[in-house]
C-alpha positions as CSV (number, residue, x, y, z in Angstrom):
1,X,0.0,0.0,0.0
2,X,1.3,3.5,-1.2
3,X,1.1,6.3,1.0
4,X,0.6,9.7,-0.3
5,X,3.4,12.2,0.7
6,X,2.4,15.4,1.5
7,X,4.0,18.6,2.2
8,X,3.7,20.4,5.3
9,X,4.9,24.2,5.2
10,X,5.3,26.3,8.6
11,X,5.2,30.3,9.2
12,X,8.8,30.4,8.0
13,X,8.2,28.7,4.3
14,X,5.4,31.5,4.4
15,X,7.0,34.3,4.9
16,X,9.5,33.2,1.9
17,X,7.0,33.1,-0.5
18,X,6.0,36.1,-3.1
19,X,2.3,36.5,-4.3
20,X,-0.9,36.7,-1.9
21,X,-1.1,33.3,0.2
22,X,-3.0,31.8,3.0
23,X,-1.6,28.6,5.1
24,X,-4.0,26.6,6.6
25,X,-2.5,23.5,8.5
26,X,0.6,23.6,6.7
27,X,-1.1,23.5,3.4
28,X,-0.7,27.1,1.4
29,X,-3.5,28.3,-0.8
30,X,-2.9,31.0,-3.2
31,X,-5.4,33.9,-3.2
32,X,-4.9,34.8,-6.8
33,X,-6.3,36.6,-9.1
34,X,-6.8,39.6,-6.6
35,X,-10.2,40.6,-5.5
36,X,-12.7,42.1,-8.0
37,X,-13.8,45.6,-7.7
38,X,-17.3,44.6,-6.0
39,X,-15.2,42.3,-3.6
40,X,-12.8,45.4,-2.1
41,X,-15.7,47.7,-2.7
42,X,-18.2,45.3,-0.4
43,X,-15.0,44.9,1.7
44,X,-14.6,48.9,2.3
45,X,-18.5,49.1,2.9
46,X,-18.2,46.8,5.4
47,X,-15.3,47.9,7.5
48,X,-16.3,51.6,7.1
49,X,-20.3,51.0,7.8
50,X,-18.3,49.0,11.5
51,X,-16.0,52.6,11.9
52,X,-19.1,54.7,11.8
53,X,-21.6,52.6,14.0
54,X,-19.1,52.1,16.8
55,X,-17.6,55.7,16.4
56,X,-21.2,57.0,17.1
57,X,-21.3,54.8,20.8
58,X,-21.7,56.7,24.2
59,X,-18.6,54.5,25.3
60,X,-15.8,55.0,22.6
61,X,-15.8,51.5,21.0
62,X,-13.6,53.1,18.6
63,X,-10.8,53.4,20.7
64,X,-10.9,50.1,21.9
65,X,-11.6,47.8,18.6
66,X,-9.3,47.9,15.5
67,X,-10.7,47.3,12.2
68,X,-8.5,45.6,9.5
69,X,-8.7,44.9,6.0
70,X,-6.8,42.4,4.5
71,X,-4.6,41.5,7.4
72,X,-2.7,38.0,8.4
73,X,-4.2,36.4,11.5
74,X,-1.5,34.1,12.5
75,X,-3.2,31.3,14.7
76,X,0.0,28.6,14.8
77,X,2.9,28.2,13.6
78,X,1.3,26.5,10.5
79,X,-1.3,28.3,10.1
80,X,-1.9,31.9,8.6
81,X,-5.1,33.8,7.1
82,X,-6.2,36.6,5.7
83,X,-9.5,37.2,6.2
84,X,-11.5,40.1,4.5
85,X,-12.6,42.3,7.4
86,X,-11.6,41.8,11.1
87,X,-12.6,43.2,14.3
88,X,-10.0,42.8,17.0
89,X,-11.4,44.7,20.2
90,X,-8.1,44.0,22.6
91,X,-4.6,45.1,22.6
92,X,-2.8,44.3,19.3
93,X,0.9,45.1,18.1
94,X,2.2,44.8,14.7
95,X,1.4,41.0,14.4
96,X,-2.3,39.8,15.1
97,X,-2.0,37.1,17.2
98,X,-4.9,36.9,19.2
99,X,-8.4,35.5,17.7
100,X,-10.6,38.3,16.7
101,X,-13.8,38.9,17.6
102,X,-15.8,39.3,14.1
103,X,-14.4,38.4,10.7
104,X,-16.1,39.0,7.4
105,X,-15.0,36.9,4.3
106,X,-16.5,38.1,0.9
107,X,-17.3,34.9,-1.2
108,X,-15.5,34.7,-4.5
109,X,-16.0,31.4,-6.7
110,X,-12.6,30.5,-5.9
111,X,-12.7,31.0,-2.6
112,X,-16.0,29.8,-1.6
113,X,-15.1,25.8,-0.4
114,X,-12.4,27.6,2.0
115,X,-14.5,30.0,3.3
116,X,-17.6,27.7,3.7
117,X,-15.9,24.9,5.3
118,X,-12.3,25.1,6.2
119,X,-12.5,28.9,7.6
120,X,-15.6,27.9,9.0
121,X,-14.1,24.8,11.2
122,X,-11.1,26.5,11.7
123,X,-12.3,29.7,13.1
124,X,-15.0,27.8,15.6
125,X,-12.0,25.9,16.7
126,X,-9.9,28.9,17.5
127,X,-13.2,30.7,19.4
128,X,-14.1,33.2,16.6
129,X,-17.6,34.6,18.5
130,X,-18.7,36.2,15.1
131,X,-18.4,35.1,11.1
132,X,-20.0,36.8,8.3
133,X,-19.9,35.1,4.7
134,X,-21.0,38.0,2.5
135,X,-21.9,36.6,-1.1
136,X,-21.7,39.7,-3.4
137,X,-23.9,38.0,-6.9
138,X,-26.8,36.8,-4.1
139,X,-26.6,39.7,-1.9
140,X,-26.8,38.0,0.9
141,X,-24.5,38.3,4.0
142,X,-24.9,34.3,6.4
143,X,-24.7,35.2,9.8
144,X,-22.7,32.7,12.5
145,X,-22.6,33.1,16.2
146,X,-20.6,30.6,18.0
147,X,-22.0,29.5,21.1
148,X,-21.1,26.2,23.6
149,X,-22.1,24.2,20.6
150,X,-20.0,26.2,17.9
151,X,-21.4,28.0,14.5
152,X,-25.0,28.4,14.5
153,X,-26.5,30.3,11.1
154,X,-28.3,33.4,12.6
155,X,-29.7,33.9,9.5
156,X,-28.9,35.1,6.0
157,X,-29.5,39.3,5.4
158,X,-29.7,41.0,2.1
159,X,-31.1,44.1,3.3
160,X,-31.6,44.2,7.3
161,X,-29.8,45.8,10.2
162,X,-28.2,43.4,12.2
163,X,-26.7,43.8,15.9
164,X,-23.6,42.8,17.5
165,X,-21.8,43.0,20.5
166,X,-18.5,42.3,21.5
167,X,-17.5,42.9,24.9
168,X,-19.7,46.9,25.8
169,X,-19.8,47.2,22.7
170,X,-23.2,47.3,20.4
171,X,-23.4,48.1,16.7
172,X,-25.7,47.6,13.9
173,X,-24.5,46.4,10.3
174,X,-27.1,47.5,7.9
175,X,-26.8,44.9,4.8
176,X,-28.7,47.5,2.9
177,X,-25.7,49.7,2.3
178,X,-22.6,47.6,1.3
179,X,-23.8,45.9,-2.1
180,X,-22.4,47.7,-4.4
């Protein structure tokens, strides 16, 4: 009986590499081509639609929650990610190394299997409270909350306000205004 080699990569092969890549479990994944216009557009919507709703709090949210676009998340030491949009609302230096507490990934066709299933698994494993999968040709933004029993699908939005909270914090998205 064969067995099937298989290579296993680590932070350091990463950081080697030229070109846009994710690692996931020592198994890279190239994020080519780049994101469409509607992608970063949706992306921007997103991020900035966060900015104003928790700039406008009593308490300034804003101060204490970064909000980052296309940023590595690096979870172990074979494992690196890039998600869309993050929230991160604890102390961060150059590096994020802590799990963040929303992450948006806008769908692409060839992104879709890693977002759907291996992001999914992955981020429930590492405690991720909040995941939005934001599919721009539907319009439609699926909604996850992990709870004791991970992921559960709060629903799918297309053109609703929906809340979140993280930590004092309390915003509304409104799916109305990102499509582009």
């Amino acid at each position: 009986m064969a067995l099937a080699y298989q290579e296993h990569y680590t932070i350091d092969d990463y950081q080697q590499w030229e070109g846009n890549w994710e690692l996931i479990e020592g198994m890279p994944y190239a994020m080519t081509p780049s994101p469409s216009v509607t992608h970063q557009m949706i992306a921007f919507n997103i991020a900035t639609s966060i900015k104003d709703a928790l700039k406008n709090r009593k308490i300034h949210c804003s101060d204490q929650c970064a909000i980052l676009m296309e940023t590595d998340w690096q979870i172990a030491g074979d494992t690196i990610v890039r998600p869309d949009v993050m929230v991160i609302c604890q102390t961060i230096d150059e590096k994020v190394l802590v799990t963040p507490d929303l992450i948006i990934e806008v769908v692409s066709p060839t992104s879709a299997k890693r977002d759907e299933i291996m992001k999914l698994d992955l981020y429930q494993r590492e405690g991720l409270r909040n995941y939005i999968l934001v599919y721009p040709e539907n319009r439609l933004a699926k909604v996850y909350r992990n709870d004791t029993q991970g992921f559960i699908k709060q629903g799918g939005y297309s053109t609703e306000k929906v809340e979140f909270a993280i930590h004092d914090c309390r915003f509304n998205i409104d799916f109305a205004t990102i499509w582009r």
